[in-house]
N, C-alpha and C positions, 0 to 999 in steps of 0.2 A: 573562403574555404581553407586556406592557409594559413589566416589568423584561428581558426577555430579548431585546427589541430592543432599548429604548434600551443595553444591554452589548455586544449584538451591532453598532450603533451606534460605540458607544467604541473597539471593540476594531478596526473599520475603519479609523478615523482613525488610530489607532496606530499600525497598519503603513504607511499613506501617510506620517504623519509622519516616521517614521524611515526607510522607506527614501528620501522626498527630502533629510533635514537630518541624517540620524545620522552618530556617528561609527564610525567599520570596528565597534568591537565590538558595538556597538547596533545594527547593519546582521546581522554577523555571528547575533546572538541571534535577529533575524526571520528569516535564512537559515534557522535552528536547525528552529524552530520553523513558521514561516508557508511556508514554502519559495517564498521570493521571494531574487531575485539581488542581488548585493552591488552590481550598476552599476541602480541604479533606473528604473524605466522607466515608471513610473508617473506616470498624469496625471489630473489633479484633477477630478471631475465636478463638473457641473451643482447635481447632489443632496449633493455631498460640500461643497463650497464654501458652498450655503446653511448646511449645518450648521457648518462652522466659524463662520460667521458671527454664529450664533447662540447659539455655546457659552458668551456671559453668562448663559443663561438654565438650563445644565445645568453645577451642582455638579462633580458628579460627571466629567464630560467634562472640566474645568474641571482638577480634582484628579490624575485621569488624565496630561494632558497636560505639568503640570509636573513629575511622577513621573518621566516619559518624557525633558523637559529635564533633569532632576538626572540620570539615569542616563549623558545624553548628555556633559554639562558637568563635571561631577566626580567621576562612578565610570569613564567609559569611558577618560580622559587618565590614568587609572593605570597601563591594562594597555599591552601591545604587541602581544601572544598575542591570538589567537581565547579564546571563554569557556571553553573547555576547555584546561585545560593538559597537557600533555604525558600520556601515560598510557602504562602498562604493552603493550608488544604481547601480543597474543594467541595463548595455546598454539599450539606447531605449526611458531611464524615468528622467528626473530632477527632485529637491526637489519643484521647481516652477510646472511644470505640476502635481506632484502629489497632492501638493497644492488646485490647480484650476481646480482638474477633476470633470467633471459633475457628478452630480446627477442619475444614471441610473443603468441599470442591469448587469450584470455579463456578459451576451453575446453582450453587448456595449462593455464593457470596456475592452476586449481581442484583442490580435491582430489579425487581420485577419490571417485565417488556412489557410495551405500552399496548399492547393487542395481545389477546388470549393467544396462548404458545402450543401446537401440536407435536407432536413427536413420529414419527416411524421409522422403522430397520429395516433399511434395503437390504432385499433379500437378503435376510439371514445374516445379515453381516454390518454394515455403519449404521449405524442411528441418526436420523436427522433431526433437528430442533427445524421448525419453521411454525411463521404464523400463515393464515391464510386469508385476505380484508376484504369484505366487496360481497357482492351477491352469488354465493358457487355453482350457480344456472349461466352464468356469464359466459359466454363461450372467447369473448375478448380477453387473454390473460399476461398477464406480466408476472417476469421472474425476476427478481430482484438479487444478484450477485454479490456480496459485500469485498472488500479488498482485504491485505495484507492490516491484520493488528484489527481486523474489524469486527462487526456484527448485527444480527436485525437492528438496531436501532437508529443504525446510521441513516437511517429508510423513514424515520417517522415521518419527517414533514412531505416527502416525498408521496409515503400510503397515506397519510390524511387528507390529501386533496386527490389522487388518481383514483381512489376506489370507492369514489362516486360515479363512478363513467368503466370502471373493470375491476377484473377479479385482478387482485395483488397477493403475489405467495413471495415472501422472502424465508431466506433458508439462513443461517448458520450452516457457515461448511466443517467439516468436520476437522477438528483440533480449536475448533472456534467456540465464543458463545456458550450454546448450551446444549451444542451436538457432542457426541461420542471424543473425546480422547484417549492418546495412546500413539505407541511408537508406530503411527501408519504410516505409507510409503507415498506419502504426500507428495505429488506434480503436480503440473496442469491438465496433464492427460487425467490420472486417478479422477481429478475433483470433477470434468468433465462428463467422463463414463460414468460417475455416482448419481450424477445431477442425471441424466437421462433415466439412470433405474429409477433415482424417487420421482418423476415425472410421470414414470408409467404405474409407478407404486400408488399415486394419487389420481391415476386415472386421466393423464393430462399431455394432450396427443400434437398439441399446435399451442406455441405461445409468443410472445414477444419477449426478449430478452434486454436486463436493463443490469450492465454493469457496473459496479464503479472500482477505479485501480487497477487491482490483480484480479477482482471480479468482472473488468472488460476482457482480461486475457482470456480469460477462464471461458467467457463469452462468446468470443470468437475462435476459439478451439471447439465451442459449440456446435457452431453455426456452421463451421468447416465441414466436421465429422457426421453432421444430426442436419443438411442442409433444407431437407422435407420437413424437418418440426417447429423450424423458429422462421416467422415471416419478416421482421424485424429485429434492427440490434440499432440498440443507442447504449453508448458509452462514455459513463464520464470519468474525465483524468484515467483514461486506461494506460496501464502501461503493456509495453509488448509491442507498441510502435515505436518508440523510440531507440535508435540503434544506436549498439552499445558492439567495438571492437575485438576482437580476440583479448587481447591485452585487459582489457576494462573487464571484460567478462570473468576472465581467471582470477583478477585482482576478489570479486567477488567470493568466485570458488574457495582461492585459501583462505580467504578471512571468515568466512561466514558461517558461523556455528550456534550453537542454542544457547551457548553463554553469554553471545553479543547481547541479547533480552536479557537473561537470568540474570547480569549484571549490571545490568542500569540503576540505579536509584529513582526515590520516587519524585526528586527533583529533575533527573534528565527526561521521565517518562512523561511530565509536564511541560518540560520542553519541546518535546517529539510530538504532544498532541497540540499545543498550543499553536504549533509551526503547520499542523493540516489546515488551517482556517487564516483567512485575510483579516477579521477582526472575529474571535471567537466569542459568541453568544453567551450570555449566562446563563442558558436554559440548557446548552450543552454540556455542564459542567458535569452531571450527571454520568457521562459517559468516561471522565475522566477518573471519576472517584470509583469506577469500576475497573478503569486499568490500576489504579495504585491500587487498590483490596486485591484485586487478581495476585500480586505479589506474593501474599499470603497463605495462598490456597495451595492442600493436597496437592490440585496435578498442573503446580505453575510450570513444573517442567517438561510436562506434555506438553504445557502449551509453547512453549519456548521451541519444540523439537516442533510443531507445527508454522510457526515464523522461519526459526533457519530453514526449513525445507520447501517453504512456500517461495523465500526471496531464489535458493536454489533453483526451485522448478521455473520461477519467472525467465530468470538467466539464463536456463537450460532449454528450452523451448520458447525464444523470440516469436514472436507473430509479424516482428515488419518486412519478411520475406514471405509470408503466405497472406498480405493482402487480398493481393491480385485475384485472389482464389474465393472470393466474400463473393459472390450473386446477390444477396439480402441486401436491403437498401440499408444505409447504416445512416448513425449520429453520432458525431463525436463532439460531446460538448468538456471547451476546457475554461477554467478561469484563468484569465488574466494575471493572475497574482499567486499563482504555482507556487510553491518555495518547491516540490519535489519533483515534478517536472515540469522541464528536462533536470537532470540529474546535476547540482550543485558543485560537485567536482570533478567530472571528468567532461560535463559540457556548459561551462561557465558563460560562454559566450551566446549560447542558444537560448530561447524564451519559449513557453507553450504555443506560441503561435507558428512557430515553424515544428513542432511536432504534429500540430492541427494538420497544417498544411501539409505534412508532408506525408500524413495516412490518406489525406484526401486524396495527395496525387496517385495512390497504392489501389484503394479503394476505387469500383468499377461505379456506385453510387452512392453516391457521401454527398453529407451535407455538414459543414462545419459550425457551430455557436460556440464564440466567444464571449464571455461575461465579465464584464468591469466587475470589479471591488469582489473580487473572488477566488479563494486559495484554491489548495485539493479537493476540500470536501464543499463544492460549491452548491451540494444539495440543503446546507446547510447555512451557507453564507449566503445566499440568495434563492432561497427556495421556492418564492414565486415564479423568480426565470428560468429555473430550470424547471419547472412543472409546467407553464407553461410551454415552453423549448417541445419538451417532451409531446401533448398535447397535441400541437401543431403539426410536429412529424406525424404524427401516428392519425392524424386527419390528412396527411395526403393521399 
């Protein structure tokens, strides 16, 4: 426990450090990674200042820090480039179409989703993109969540095998996809209470709830608030279990704004998607050449105000204190090979198996799957195990 503060410790300072003194690419690498912005905004606490103060006394902090000078001083005055250099575009797109794409929105500019696309405007007010797979006599129903940066697609291999055996509705939440954007007042509570209207907008009274990310939080903010309509919740790579300290959490607060997306390049947004997956598909690529076009689009900066306020609302509303509070049998499936959680800099020392572990222990009935050879999006990296995973629960 002591090694895994004082890391967790290091690895704070780290990102203060370089986003106040680094140079672009040292800045750029905590973009990467910590998803803090390249114009730093960052101020020094109280509790952060005694600890520099005191870094004669930790080695190791010590060793850190001049690591972080060297990278700053004599590896970063090499480059010019962000740390990623130039890379291959992505099936689907050339440098001439990307070039000469129109002028238009974000739900232009996508490829067509793999299942015919619905729409409705809860009450009067957000519009939802969803598809709906499966026979709609089906009284067995799955909602499918998507995360932060996500969207229906993320679901294909997932709805092409479940919605032989049940009705599958995945949604686009809104600032996503190809639901409604705009300056909304995006939490976890909003996206929550939206999901119940268009539930009842679709006529649909009892379902099973299937997260994945920020679509597990979203989930269990569901299940909390709504605990009469969802008989199950399976969640994969949810976040909102893993605890993150005062300190860690503010670090988030000042950094995190709509620019940290708006200014990525479309070599780091290759990077960021490249890093959800343990070995990323070729059949995936598709989903990638939809985030570099999205750059281009009318309301990229809706969508951007949709990302900074969705990571806000994740941080703002934790879920690993309102466990205990879950009655619904739950699933938490994670891969093994996480790069995003647990969180790469401020719990370096931790592994997704003690995040499993330690919703399970929160959790009144849980049941835990781990999956070899499998990142964030293990719907994706191994979509036979988590469909069956899924399956087996939902047959007990």
């Amino acid at each position: 426990m002591v090694q895994r503060f004082f890391c967790s410790s290091i690895q704070s300072r780290m990102v203060v450090f370089t986003s106040r003194f680094g140079t672009p690419i040292a800045k750029q690498y905590v973009i990467t990674i910590g998803m803090l912005p390249a114009k730093p905004q960052v101020s020094l606490s109280p509790e952060i200042r005694m600890g520099w103060q005191s870094n004669h006394k930790h080695y190791w902090g010590i060793l850190v820090c001049v690591i972080v000078l060297f990278v700053n001083l004599y590896v970063s005055p090499l480059y010019s480039q962000p740390i990623v250099s130039a890379t291959p575009l992505p099936q689907g797109i050339t440098q001439g179409e990307l070039d000469t794409l129109p002028r238009t929105t974000i739900s232009n500019l996508l490829k067509p989703y793999k299942y015919p696309l619905k729409k409705i405007r809860v009450k009067g007010r957000t519009e939802f993109a969803y598809v709906d797979v499966g026979d709609p006599k089906n009284k067995e129903v799955l909602i499918f969540i998507h995360g932060l940066n996500g969207y229906i697609p993320i679901w294909d291999k997932t709805i092409e095998d479940l919605s032989k055996d049940y009705r599958c509705i995945a949604i686009d939440l809104p600032g996503y996809g190809r639901s409604e954007k705009g300056e909304l007042p995006i939490n976890i509570i909003f996206y929550a209470d939206l999901l119940v209207r268009f539930l009842d907008g679709i006529n649909v009274r009892e379902a099973y709830l299937v997260g994945h990310s920020m679509g597990g939080q979203v989930a269990v903010n569901l299940a909390l608030r709504y605990a009469n309509r969802f008989k199950k919740l399976m969640l994969i790579s949810p976040t909102g279990i893993e605890p993150f300290t005062q300190n860690e959490r503010q670090a988030f607060y000042d950094n995190v704004n709509k620019n940290v997306t708006k200014e990525k390049s479309d070599d780091i947004l290759r990077a960021d998607f490249v890093r959800l997956f343990y070995k990323m598909p070729s059949e995936a690529e598709f989903m990638l050449r939809d985030r570099i076009v999205m750059r281009r689009a009318t309301d990229y900066d809706d969508y951007c105000h949709a990302v900074a306020r969705s990571i806000v609302g994740m941080v703002e509303l934790p879920t690993w204190d309102m466990l205990e509070g879950l009655s619904q049998p739950t699933l938490l499936i994670f891969g093994k090979n996480d790069k995003l959680i647990p969180n790469q800099f401020f719990h370096v020392m931790q592994k997704p198996q003690d995040i499993a572990e330690y919703g399970k222990s929160k959790i009144r009935k849980c049941i835990v799957q781990m999956i070899d050879r499998c990142g964030h999006l293990a719907q994706w990296d191994n979509p036979d195990a988590v469909n069956q995973t899924i399956r087996d629960f939902l047959d007990r």
